[in-house]
C-alpha positions as CSV (number, residue, x, y, z in Angstrom):
1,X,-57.2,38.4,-26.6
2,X,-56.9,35.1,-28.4
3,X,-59.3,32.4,-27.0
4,X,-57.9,30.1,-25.7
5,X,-55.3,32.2,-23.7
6,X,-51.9,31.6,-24.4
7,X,-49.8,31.3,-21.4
8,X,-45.7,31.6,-20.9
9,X,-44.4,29.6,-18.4
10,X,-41.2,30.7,-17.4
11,X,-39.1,28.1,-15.0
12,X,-36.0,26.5,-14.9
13,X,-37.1,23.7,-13.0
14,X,-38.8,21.1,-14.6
15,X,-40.6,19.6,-12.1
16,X,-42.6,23.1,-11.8
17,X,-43.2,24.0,-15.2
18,X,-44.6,19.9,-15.4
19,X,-46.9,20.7,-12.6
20,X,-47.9,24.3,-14.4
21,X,-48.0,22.6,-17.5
22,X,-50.4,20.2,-16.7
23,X,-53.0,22.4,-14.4
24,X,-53.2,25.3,-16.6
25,X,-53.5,22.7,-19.8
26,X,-56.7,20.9,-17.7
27,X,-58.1,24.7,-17.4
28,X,-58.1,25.2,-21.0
29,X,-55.3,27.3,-21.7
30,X,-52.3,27.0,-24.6
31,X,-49.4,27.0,-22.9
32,X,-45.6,27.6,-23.7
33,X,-42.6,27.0,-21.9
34,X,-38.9,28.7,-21.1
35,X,-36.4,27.7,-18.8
36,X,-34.2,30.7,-18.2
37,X,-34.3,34.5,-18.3
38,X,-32.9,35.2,-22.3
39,X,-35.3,32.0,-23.2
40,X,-38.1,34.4,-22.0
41,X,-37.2,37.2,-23.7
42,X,-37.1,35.8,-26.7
43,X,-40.0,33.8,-26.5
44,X,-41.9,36.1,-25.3
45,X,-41.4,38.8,-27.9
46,X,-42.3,36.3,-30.6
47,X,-45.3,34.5,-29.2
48,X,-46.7,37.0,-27.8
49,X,-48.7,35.2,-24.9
50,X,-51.7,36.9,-22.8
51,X,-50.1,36.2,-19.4
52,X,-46.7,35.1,-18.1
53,X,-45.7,33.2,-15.2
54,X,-42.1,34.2,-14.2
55,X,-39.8,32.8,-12.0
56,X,-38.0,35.4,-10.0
57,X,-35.0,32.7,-10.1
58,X,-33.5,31.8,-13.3
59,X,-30.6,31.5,-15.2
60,X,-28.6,33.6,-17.3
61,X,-31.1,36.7,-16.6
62,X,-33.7,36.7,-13.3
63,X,-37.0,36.9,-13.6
64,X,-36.9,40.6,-11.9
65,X,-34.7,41.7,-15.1
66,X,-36.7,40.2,-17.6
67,X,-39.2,41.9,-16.2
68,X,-38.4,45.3,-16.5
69,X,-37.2,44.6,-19.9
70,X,-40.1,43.8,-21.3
71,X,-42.5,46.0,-19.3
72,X,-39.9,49.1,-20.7
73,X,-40.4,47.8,-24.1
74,X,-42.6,50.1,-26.0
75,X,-42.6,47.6,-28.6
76,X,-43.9,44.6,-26.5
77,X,-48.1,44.7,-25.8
78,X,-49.3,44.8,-22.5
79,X,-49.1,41.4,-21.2
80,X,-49.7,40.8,-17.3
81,X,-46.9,39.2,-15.4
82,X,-47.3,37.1,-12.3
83,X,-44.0,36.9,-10.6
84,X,-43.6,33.4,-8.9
85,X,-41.0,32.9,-6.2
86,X,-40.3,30.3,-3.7
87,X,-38.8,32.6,-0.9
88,X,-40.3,34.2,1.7
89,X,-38.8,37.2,1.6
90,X,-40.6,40.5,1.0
91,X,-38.1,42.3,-0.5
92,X,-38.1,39.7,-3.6
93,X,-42.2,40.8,-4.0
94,X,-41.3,44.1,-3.6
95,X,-38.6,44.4,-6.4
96,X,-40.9,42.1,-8.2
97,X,-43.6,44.8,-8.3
98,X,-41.3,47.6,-8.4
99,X,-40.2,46.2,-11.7
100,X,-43.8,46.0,-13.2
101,X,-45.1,42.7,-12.3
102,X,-48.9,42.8,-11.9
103,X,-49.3,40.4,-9.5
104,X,-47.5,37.7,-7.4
105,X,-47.5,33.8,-6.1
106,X,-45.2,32.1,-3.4
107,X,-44.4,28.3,-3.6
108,X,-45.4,26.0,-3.4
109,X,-48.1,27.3,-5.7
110,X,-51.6,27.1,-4.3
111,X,-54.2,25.1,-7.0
112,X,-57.1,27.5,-6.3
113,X,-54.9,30.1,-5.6
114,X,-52.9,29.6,-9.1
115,X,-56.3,29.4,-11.0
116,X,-58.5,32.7,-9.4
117,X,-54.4,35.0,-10.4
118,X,-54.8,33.6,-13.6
119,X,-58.2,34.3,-14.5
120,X,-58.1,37.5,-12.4
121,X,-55.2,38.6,-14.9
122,X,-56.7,37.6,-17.9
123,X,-59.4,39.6,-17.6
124,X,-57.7,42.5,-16.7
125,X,-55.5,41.9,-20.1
126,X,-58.7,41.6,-22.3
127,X,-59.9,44.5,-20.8
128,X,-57.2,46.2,-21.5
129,X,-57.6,44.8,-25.3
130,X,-60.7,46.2,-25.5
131,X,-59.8,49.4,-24.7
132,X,-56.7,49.5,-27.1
133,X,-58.8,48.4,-30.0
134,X,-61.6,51.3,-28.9
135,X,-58.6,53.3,-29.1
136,X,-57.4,52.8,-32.0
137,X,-60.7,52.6,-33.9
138,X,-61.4,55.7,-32.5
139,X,-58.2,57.0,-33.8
140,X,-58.7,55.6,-36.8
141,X,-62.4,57.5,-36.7
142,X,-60.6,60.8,-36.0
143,X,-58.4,60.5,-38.7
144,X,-60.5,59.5,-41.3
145,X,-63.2,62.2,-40.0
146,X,-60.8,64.6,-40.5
147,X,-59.8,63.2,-44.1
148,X,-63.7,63.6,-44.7
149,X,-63.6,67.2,-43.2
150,X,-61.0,68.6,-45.5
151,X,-62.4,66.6,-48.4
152,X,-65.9,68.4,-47.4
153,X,-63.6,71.3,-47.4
154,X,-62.6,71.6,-50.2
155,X,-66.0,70.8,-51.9
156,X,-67.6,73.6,-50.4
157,X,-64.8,75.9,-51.6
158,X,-65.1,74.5,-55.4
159,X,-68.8,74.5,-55.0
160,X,-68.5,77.9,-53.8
161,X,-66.1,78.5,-56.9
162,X,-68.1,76.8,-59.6
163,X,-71.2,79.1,-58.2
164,X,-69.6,82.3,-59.4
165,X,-70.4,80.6,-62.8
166,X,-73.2,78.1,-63.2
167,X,-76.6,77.2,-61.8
168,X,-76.4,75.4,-58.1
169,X,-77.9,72.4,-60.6
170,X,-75.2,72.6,-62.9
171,X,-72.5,72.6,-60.3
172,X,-73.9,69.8,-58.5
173,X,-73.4,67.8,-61.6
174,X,-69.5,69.3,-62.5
175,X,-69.0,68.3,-58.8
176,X,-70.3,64.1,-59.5
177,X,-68.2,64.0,-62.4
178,X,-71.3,64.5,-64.6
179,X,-69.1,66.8,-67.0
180,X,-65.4,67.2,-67.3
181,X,-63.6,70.0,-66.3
182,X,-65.2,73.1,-67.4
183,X,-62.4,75.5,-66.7
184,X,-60.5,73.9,-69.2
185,X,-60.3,75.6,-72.5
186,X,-62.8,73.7,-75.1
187,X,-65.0,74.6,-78.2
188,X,-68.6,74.3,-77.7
189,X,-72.0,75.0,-80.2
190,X,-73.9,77.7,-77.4
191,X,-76.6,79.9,-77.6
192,X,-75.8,83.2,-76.3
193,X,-78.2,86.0,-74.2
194,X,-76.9,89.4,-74.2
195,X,-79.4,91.8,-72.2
196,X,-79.0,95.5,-70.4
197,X,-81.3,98.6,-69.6
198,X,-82.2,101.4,-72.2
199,X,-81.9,104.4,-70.8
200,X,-79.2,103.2,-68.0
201,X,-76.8,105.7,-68.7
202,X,-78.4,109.0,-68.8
203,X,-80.4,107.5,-65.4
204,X,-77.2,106.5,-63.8
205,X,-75.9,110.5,-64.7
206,X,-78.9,111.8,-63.2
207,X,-79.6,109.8,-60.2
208,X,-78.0,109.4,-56.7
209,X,-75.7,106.8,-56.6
210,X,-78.0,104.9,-54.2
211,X,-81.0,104.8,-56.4
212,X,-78.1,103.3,-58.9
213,X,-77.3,100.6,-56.5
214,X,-81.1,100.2,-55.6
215,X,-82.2,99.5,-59.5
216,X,-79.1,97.4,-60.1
217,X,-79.5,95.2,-57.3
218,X,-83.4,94.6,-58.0
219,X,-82.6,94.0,-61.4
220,X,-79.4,91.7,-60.9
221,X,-81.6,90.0,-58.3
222,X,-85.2,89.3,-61.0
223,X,-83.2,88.5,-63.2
224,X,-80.4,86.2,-61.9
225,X,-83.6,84.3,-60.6
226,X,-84.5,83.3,-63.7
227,X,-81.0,82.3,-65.2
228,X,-81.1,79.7,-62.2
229,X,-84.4,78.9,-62.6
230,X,-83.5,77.7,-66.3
231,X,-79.7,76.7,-65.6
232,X,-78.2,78.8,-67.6
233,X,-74.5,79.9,-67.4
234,X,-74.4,83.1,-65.9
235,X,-71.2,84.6,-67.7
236,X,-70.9,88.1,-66.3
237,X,-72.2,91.1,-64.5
238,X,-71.1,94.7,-65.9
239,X,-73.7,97.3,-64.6
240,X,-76.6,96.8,-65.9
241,X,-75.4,94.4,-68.7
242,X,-76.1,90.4,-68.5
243,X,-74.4,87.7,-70.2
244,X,-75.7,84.3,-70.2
245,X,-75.0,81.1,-72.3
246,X,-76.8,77.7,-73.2
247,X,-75.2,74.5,-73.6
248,X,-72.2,74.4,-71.3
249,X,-70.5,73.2,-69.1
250,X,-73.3,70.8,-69.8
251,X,-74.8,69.8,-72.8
252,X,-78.8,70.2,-73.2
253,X,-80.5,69.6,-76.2
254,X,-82.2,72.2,-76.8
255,X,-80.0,75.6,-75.8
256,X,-82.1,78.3,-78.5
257,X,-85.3,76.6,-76.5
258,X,-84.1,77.3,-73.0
259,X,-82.7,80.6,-74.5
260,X,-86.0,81.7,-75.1
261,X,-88.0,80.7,-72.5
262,X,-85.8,82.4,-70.0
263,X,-85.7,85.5,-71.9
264,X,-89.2,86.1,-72.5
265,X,-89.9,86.0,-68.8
266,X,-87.3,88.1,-68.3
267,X,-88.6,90.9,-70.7
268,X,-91.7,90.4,-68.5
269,X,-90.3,90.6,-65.4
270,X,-88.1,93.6,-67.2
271,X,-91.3,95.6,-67.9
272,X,-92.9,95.2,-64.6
273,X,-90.2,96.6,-63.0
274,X,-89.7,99.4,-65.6
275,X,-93.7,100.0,-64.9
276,X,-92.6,100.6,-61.4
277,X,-89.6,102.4,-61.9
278,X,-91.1,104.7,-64.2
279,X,-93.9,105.7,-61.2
280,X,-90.4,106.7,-59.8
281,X,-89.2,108.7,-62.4
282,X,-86.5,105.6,-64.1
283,X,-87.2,105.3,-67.4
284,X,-85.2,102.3,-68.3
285,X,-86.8,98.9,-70.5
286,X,-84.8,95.4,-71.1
287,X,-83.2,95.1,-74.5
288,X,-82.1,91.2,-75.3
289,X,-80.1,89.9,-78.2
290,X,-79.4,85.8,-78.5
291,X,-77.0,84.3,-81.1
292,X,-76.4,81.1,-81.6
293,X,-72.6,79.7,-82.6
294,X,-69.6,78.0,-81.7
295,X,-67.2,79.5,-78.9
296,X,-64.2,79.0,-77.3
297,X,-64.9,78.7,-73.5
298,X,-62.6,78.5,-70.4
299,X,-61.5,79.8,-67.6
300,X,-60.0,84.0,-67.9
301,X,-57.7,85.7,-66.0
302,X,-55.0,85.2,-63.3
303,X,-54.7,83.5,-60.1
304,X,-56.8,84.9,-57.7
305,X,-59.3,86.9,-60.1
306,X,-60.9,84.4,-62.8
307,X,-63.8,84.5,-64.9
308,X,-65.8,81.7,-66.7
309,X,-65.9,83.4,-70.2
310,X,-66.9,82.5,-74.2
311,X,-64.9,84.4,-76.8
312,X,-66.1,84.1,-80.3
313,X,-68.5,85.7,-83.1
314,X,-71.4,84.3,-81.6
315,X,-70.9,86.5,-78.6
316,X,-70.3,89.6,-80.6
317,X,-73.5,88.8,-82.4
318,X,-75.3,88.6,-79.6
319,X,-74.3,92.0,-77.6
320,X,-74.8,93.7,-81.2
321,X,-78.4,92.2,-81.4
322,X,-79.0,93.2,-77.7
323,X,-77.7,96.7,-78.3
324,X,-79.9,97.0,-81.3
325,X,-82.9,96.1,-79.3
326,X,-85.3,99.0,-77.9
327,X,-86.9,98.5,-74.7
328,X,-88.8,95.1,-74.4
329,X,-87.7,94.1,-77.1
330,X,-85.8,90.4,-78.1
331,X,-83.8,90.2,-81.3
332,X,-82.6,86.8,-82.3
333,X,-80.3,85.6,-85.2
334,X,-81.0,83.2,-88.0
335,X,-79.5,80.7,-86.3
336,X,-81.5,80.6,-83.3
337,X,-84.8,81.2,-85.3
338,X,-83.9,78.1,-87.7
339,X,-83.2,76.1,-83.9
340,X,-86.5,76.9,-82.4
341,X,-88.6,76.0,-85.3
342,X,-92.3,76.6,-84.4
343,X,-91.7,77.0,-80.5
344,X,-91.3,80.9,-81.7
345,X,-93.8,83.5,-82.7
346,X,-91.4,86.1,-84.7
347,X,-91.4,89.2,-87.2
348,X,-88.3,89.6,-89.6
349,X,-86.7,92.9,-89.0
350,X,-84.6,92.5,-92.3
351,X,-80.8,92.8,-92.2
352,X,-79.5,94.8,-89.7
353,X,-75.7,96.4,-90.3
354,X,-74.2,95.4,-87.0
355,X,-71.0,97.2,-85.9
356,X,-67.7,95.5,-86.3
357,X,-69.4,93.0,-89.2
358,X,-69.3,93.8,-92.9
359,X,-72.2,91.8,-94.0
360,X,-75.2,92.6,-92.7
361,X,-77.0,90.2,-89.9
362,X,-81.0,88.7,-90.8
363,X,-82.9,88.5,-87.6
364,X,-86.4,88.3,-85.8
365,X,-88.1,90.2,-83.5
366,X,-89.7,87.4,-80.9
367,X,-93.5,88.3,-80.4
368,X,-94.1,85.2,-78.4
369,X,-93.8,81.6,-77.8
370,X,-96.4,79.5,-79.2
371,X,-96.3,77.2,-75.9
């Protein structure tokens, strides 16, 4: 409510709305005037006033009329209505109410009488303002809580998404708009870890399909820890092959170093497990290949069933590296060697004729890292 109150007085004598003028001006109030029953109307759709005194006798429409009309108006705010009448007659009050009116005075209109309505109104109309704007903020709150919800929503689900694919780090950083849209088809420089178990097959044909599961699900579970752990891009599962990549969606400056870090922990890991596994009769070891080379990388598939994937050379070169490998053993390309500089401890295995390449491939055997 506007301060100071604004006030229609609605009278078609002028003697009264004088008088009304004049007390409800000494009392601090804005006051407007109308003299008959459309003068109201109008009026009091486009001022808008906090109260109205109305006149049950007017011209051209009464003061009972005009005040159903504007109580019925879903457009009009609530605005208390005294009805003022000079006549005695209870039936006048009665319609009066009937019609809406909040309240009522007779004439002639009692000072004290006049001023106690008034106020009495008033505060019953910023009340009333109060709770309409609570309302409305609240409503606003709801909505906006619910805009936050499905926005939440829909994060979780593209977190949950982008998951399947990359490092909780690495999604974190897609998700703030540190990197653009990964899904997109791009070209990108990555170093590439291929690793599975020798001796997986002819276990797998011997062994009960739980002691399969069991193995797998220890081995996903080591080494999935450490592709997190270093923030690589976990690009499939398929049994017990792994394929991980180095430098996107996010570019790091050193993929070949993060390559190797993470793989020579895994070969440890690897061989504690195999030292376990062989107490149970497993005989499987790690073999890991990494190539280093540009790829084409993107989203594969359909709707429904899609996988983050890299499709070029570097990838073959890696899985023929990794299937090359004996048990515990890390095989590298010349690229990745040349990228790791002295981080690497190696031994040259010579030129090794990879399936599906004519030339012949140089790489290392990793020994260690130097720190």
């Amino acid at each position: 409510m506007r301060d100071p109150a604004r006030i229609l007085v609605a009278d078609d004598t002028p003697a009264n709305v004088r008088m009304l003028e004049t007390r409800l001006a000494r009392e601090g109030y804005e006051v407007c005037v109308a003299h008959d029953g459309e003068e109201t109307l109008a009026l009091a759709r486009e001022a808008k006033p906090d109260l109205i005194l109305l006149d049950i006798m007017m011209p051209k429409v009464d003061g009972i009329d005009v005040c159903r009309r504007l109580k019925s108006d879903p457009g009009f705010p609530f605005t208390p209505i005294i009805m003022v009448t000079a006549l005695s007659d209870t039936k006048d009050v009665v319609a009066g109410l009937e019609a809406g009116a909040d309240d009522y005075l007779t004439k002639p209109l009692d000072a004290q009488a006049l001023s106690a309505r008034v106020k009495s109104m008033l505060r019953i109309k910023s009340l009333h303002d109060t709770v309409r704007a609570q309302a409305l903020e609240l409503e606003r709150w709801n909505r906006t809580l619910e805009e936050r919800v499905n926005a939440q929503l829909a994060e979780l689900e593209r977190v949950s998404r982008l998951k399947r694919f990359f490092s909780p780090q690495v999604a974190k950083l897609i998700l703030q708009g540190g990197t653009a849209d990964p899904l997109e088809s791009h070209r990108r420089e990555v170093t590439v870890v291929f690793l599975d178990l020798r001796g997986f097959t002819a276990f797998a044909e011997a062994a009960e399909p739980e002691d399969v599961m069991g193995v797998l699900r220890e081995y996903h579970a080591r080494m999935g820890e450490l592709v997190l752990a270093h923030e690589g891009t976990l690009e499939r599962f398929a049994g017990d092959g792994m394929m991980i990549f180095f430098n996107d969606p996010v570019l790091v400056p050193n993929p070949a170093e993060r390559a190797l870090r993470m793989t020579v922990e895994m070969r440890a890991r690897a061989e504690e497990l195999a030292a376990r596994w062989s107490r149970l009769g497993y005989e499987l070891r790690a073999g890991i290949g990494i190539a280093q080379g540009f790829a084409t990388i993107g989203a594969i598939g359909f709707e429904g069933r899609l996988d983050y994937g890299a499709i070029g050379t570097v990838t073959n070169v890696a899985a023929r590296l990794c299937a090359e490998a004996a048990g515990g053993e890390i095989l590298i390309s010349q690229r990745v060697y040349a990228a790791a500089g002295e981080l690497v401890d190696v031994q040259p295995v010579g030129e090794l004729k990879l399936k599906g390449f004519h030339r012949a491939v140089p790489a290392y055997r990793v020994l260690g890292l130097r720190t």
